[in-house]
VORO-282586 format. One record per residue (C-alpha): chain; x, y, z. Coordinates in steps of 0.2 Angstrom, whole numbers, m for minus. Layout:
<rs>
A,X,Y,Z
...
</rs>
This chain:
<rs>
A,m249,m109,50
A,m261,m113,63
A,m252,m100,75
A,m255,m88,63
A,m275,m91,60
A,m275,m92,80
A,m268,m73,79
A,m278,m68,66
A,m294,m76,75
A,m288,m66,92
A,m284,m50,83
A,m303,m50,74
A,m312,m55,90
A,m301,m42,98
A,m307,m27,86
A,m324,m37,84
A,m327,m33,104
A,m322,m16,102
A,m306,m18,114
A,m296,m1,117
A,m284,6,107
A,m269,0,117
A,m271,m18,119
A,m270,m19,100
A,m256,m7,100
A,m248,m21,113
A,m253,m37,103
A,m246,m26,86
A,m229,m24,96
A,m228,m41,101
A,m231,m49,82
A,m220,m37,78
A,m199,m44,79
A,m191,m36,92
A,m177,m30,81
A,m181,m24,63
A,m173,m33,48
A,m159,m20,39
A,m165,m22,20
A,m149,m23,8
A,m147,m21,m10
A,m131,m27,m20
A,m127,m9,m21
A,m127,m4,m3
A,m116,m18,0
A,m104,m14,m12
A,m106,2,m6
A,m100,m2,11
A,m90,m16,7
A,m79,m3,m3
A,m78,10,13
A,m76,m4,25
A,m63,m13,19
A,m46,m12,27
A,m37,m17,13
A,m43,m4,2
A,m40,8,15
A,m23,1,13
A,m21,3,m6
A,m28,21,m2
A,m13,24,8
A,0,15,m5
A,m7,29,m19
A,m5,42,m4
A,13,36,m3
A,16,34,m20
A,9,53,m24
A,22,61,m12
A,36,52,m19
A,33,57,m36
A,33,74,m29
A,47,73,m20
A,57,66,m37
A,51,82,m44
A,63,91,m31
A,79,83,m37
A,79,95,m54
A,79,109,m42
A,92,117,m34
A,97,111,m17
A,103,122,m3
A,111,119,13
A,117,127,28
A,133,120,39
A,139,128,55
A,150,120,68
A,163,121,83
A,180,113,86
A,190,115,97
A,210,110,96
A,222,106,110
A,236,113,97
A,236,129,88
A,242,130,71
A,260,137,70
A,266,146,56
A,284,149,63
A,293,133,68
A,304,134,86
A,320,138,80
A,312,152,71
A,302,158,86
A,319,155,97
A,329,167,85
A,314,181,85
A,315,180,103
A,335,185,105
A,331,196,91
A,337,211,104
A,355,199,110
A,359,194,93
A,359,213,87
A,369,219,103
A,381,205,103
A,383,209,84
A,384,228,87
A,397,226,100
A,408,214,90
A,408,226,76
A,412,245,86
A,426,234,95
A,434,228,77
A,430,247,71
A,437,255,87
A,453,244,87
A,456,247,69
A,454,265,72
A,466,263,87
A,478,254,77
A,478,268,60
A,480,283,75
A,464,289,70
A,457,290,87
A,469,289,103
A,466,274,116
A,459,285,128
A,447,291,114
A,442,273,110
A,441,268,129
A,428,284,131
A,418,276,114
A,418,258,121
A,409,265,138
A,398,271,128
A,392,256,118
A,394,246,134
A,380,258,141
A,370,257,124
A,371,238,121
A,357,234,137
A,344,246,127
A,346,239,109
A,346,223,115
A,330,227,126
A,322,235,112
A,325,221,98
A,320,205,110
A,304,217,114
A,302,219,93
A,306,200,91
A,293,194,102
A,281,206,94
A,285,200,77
A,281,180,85
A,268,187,93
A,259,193,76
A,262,176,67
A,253,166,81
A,234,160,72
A,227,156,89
A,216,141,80
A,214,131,94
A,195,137,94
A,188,137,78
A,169,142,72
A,164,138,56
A,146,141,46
A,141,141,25
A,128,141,15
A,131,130,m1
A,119,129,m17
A,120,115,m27
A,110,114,m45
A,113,97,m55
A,118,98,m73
A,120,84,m81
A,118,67,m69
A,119,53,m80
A,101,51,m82
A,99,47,m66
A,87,61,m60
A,76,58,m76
A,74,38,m73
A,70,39,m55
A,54,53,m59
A,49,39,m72
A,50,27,m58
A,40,38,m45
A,28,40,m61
A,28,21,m64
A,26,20,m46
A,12,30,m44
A,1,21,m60
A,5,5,m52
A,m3,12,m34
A,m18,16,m43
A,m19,m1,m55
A,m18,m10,m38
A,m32,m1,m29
A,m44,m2,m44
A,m37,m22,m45
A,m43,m24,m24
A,m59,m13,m28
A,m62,m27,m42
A,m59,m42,m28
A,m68,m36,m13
A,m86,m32,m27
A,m83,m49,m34
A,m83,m59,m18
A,m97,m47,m10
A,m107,m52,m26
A,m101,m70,m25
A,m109,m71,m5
A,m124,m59,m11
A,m130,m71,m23
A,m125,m88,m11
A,m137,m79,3
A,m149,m76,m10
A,m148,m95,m17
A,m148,m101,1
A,m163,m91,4
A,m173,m99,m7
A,m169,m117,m3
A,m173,m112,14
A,m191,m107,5
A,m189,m125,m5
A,m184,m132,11
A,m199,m128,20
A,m211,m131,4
A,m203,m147,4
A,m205,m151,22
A,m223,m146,22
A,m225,m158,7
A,m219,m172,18
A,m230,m167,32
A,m245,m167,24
A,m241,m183,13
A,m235,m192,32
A,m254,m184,39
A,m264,m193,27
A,m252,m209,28
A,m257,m210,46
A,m276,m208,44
A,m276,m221,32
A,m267,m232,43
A,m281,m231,56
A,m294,m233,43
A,m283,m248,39
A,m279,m246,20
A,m260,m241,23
A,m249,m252,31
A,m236,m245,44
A,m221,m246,33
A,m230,m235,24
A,m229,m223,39
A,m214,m225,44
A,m205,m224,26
A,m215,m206,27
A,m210,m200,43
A,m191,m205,39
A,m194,m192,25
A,m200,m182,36
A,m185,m184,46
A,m174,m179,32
A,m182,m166,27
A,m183,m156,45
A,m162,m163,44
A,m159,m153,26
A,m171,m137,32
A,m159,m138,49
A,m144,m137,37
A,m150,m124,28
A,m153,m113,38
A,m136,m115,46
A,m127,m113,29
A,m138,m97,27
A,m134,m90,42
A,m116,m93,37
A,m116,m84,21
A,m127,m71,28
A,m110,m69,42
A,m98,m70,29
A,m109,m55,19
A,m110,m44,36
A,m89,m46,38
A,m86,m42,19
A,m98,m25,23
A,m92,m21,39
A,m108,m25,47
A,m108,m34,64
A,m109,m54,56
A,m125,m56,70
A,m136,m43,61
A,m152,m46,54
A,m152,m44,37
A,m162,m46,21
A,m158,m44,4
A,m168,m36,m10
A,m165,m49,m24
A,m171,m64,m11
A,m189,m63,m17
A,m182,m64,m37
A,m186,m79,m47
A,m176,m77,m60
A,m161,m67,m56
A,m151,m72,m71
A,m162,m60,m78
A,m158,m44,m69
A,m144,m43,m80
A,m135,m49,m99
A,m118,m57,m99
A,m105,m44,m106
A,m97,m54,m123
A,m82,m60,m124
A,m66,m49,m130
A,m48,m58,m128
A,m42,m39,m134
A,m52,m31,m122
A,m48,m40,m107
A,m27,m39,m112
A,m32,m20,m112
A,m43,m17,m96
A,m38,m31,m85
A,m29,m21,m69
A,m16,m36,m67
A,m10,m34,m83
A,m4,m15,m81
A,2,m20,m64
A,14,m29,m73
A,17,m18,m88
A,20,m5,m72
A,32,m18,m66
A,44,m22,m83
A,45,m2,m87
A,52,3,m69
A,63,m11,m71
A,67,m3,m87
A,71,13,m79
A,80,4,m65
A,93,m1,m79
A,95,16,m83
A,97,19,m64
A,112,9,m64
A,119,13,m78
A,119,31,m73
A,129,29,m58
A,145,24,m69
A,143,41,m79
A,151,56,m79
A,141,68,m69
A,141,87,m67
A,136,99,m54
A,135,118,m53
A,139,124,m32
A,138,141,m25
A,139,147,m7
A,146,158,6
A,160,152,21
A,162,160,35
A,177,156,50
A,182,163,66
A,198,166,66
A,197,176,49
A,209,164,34
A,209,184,25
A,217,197,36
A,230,187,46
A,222,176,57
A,210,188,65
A,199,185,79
A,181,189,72
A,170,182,58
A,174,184,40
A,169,177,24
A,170,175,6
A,158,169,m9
A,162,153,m20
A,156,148,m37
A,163,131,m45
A,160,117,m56
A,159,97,m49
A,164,87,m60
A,164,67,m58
A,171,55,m71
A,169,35,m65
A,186,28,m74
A,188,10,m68
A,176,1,m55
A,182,m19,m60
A,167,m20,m70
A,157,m18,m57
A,147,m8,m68
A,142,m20,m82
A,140,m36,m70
A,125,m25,m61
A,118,m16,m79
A,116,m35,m83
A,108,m39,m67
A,98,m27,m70
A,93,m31,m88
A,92,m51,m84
A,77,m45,m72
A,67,m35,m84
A,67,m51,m95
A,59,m61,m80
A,46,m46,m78
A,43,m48,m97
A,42,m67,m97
A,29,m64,m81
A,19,m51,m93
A,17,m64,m108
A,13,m79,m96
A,m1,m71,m89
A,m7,m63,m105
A,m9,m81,m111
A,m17,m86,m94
A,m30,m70,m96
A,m35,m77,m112
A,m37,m94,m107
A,m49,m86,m94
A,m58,m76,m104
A,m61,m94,m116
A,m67,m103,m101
A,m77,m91,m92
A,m87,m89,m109
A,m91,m106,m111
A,m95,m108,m92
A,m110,m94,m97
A,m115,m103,m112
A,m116,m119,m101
A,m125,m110,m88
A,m139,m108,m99
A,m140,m120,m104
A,m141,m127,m89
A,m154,m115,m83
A,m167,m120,m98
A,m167,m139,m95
A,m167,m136,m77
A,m183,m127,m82
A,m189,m140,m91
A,m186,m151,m78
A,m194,m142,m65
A,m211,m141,m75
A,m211,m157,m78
A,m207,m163,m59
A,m222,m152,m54
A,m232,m161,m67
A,m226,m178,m62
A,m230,m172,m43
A,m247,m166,m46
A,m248,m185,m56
A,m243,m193,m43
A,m254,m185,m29
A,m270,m187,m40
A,m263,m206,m42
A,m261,m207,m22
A,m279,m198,m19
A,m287,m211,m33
A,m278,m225,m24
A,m268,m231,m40
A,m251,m223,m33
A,m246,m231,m16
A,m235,m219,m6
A,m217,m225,m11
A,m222,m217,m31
A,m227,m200,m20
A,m212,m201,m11
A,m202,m204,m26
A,m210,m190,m36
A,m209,m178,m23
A,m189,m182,m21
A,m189,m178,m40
A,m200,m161,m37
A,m187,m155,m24
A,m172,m159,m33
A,m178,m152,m50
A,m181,m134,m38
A,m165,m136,m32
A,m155,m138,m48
A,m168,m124,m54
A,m159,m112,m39
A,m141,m117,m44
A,m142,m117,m62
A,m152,m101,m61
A,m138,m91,m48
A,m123,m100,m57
A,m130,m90,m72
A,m130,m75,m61
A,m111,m81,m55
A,m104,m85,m73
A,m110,m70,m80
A,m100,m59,m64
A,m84,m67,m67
A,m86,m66,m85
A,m84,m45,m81
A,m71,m49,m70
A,m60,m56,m83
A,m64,m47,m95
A,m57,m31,m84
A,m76,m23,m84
A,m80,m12,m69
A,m92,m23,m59
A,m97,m8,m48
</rs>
């Protein structure tokens, strides 16, 4: 205080002497902090808290996640299509003929000779042997099939091997592309419950985010209003600590004008003492809180920052409590659906199953293409053709596999459910408490108003008492103990108000933003 009237004295001599322009412009700059205070209202915070926070940004992404896989469960009612090619190559062709076949084609020529000759020799000696034809007549006839039998055996081996040669597939390298479309029919429900689930998937993505956007505002409230309460015990601190100051001053004179006696003194200066001690200790709890706002913000934790609600007296005041609705909370409270979400996907998970070991139907369509051709005898180029069928797929035995996982599957949707009811009853026990936490809070708040008046008036008593010399310094002390602790419970009552009424609208599902 004195180091302010000091400035004040120098700045009105200053401008008294008529000084220049810029020596007050350079004693403005140095009263002035050297880094300005950033001024916050609950709703800035929130504000940033809510783009700041990784989490969110993370529940953001979830919902991103979910969206697309909604999207992509729309797909499966669509028809599918798909494109195959390949190359193989075999170290065996395919052989239509086997060896003994190939080997008889192959003397195709010698077999027919052999059996030409044989028969014009039984012919010609028959003929012989009638006197049909003379010898010298059948000697002339069998030159002649000696001479023809090199040709027509010739000729037939040649047309033998031609005959193998056209049965050969030469499928030792074989190429191979199709296009195949496939629309589903009838699955066993399974295409149905798994867009349910992607449906179910993407409300319980969106009743998490709104849940995590509840959180991160209720703890940025909660450290908003602990700075705030902090901030003014730091003022109570310091009122306090002057109080003791001043009570220790005049102690001190009247010991050297010999109508205190030093304990007097000393019992004041060991206030003193405790005082500076719980001024020290708030200051470091409120620079704590003020970190813990900054990090919940995304603000660097060793800004400067002040808040718009610090100079309130009553911030009870700034708003009502919200009343108390066990119906409303089971209806808005984010949990709650999250686990609503939960039991129907695990309904639809049943159904899942259960699909699986029913029949299922599928419409196909395409076009194959080979090389070697299967249609015209093996041939060496690409060929073709279309296809249109029917899939069908009827489970018929599976050890009852089928009903041990369907009751799997059901078994968990009763713990889901059993989860759902115990924390409806857990909401409403909240809801219950949290009202009556408000009521008691003020309650709280008007006594510790009462009380607060009458510590001032007891204060005032007492250092009109003191000054009279009918109060000695222990009754001051003591009334002053009682002044600082009726502020204090004034500032905790009166934020706890604040406090009960923002977790009230938490339980109750309110939006608190």
């Amino acid at each position: 205080m004195k180091h302010g009237m000091l400035n004040n004295n120098l700045v009105a001599r200053l401008v008294g002497g008529r000084c220049r322009c810029g020596v007050l412009l350079l004693l403005v700059a140095a009263v002035l902090p050297a880094k300005a205070q950033q001024v916050l209202s609950l709703d800035s915070c929130r504000a940033m808290a809510l783009r700041n926070n990784k989490q969110l940004n993370i529940a953001k992404l979830k919902q991103d996640v979910a969206r697309d896989t909604r999207k992509a469960a729309r797909t499966k009612y669509l028809p599918h299509v798909d494109v195959l090619g390949g190359y193989e190559f075999m170290s065996r062709e395919i052989s239509i003929l086997n060896d003994e076949q190939k080997g008889a084609l192959g003397g195709l020529g010698t077999t027919a000779a052999g059996n030409i000759g044989n028969t014009m020799s039984s012919v010609i000696s028959e003929l012989v042997g009638q006197g049909v034809i003379t010898q010298q007549t059948a000697n002339s006839l069998g030159n002649i099939a000696n001479k023809l039998s090199p040709s027509i055996e010739q000729a037939g081996n040649a047309m033998g091997k031609t005959i193998s040669d056209a049965f050969r597939t030469d499928t030792r390298n074989i190429f191979t592309a199709s296009v195949m479309v496939t629309q589903p029919i009838y699955m066993g429900g399974s295409i149905v419950a798994a867009n349910k689930i992607a449906d179910l998937s993407e409300q319980l993505a969106a009743n998490d985010m709104a849940s995590r956007t509840q959180n991160v505002v209720y703890d940025v409230d909660n450290a908003y209003w602990t700075v705030v309460s902090l901030k003014h015990k730091q003022r109570l601190a310091e009122s306090y600590l002057e109080l003791v100051k001043r009570l220790s001053g005049d102690v001190h004179k009247m010991i050297r004008e010999g109508v205190a006696t030093r304990a007097d003194g000393l019992k004041v200066d060991v206030k003193v003492n405790e005082a500076e001690m719980q001024l020290m200790q708030v200051d470091n709890g409120l620079s704590l809180a003020k970190m813990l706002l900054c990090q919940l913000c995304g603000l660097p934790i060793s800004g400067d920052i002040v808040l718009a609600d610090e100079d309130k007296d009553d911030v009870s005041s700034v708003e009502t409590a919200a009343a108390a609705d066990v119906s409303a909370a089971l209806e808005n409270r984010h949990e709650l659906k999250m686990l609503e979400n939960t039991v129907d996907i695990s309904r639809q998970a049943t159904r899942l199953v259960r699909a699986a070991y029913l029949p299922q139907v599928a419409l196909t369509g395409g076009y194959l293409v080979t090389n070697p051709s299967l249609y015209n005898g093996f041939e060496k180029k690409f060929s073709g053709v279309w296809n249109i069928g029917v899939i069908v797929r009827i489970p018929v035995w599976n050890w009852f596999e089928s009903t041990y996982k369907i009751r799997a599957s059901k078994t968990a949707t009763s713990m889901a459910m059993l989860e759902l009811d115990d924390a409806r009853e857990k909401v409403e026990l909240q809801v219950n408490q949290s009202s009556f936490k408000v009521d008691e809070a003020n309650k709280r708040l008007a006594m510790a108003k009462k009380n607060t008046e009458q510590a001032d008036e007891n204060l005032r008593c007492a250092n009109l008492g003191f000054k009279e010399g009918v109060m000695d310094v222990t009754d001051v002390m003591a009334a002053q103990t009682a002044w600082l602790q009726a502020r204090s419970q004034k500032i905790d009552a009166d934020i706890d108000v604040k406090l009960t009424q923002i977790n009230l609208k938490k339980v109750l599902g309110e939006t608190l933003y």
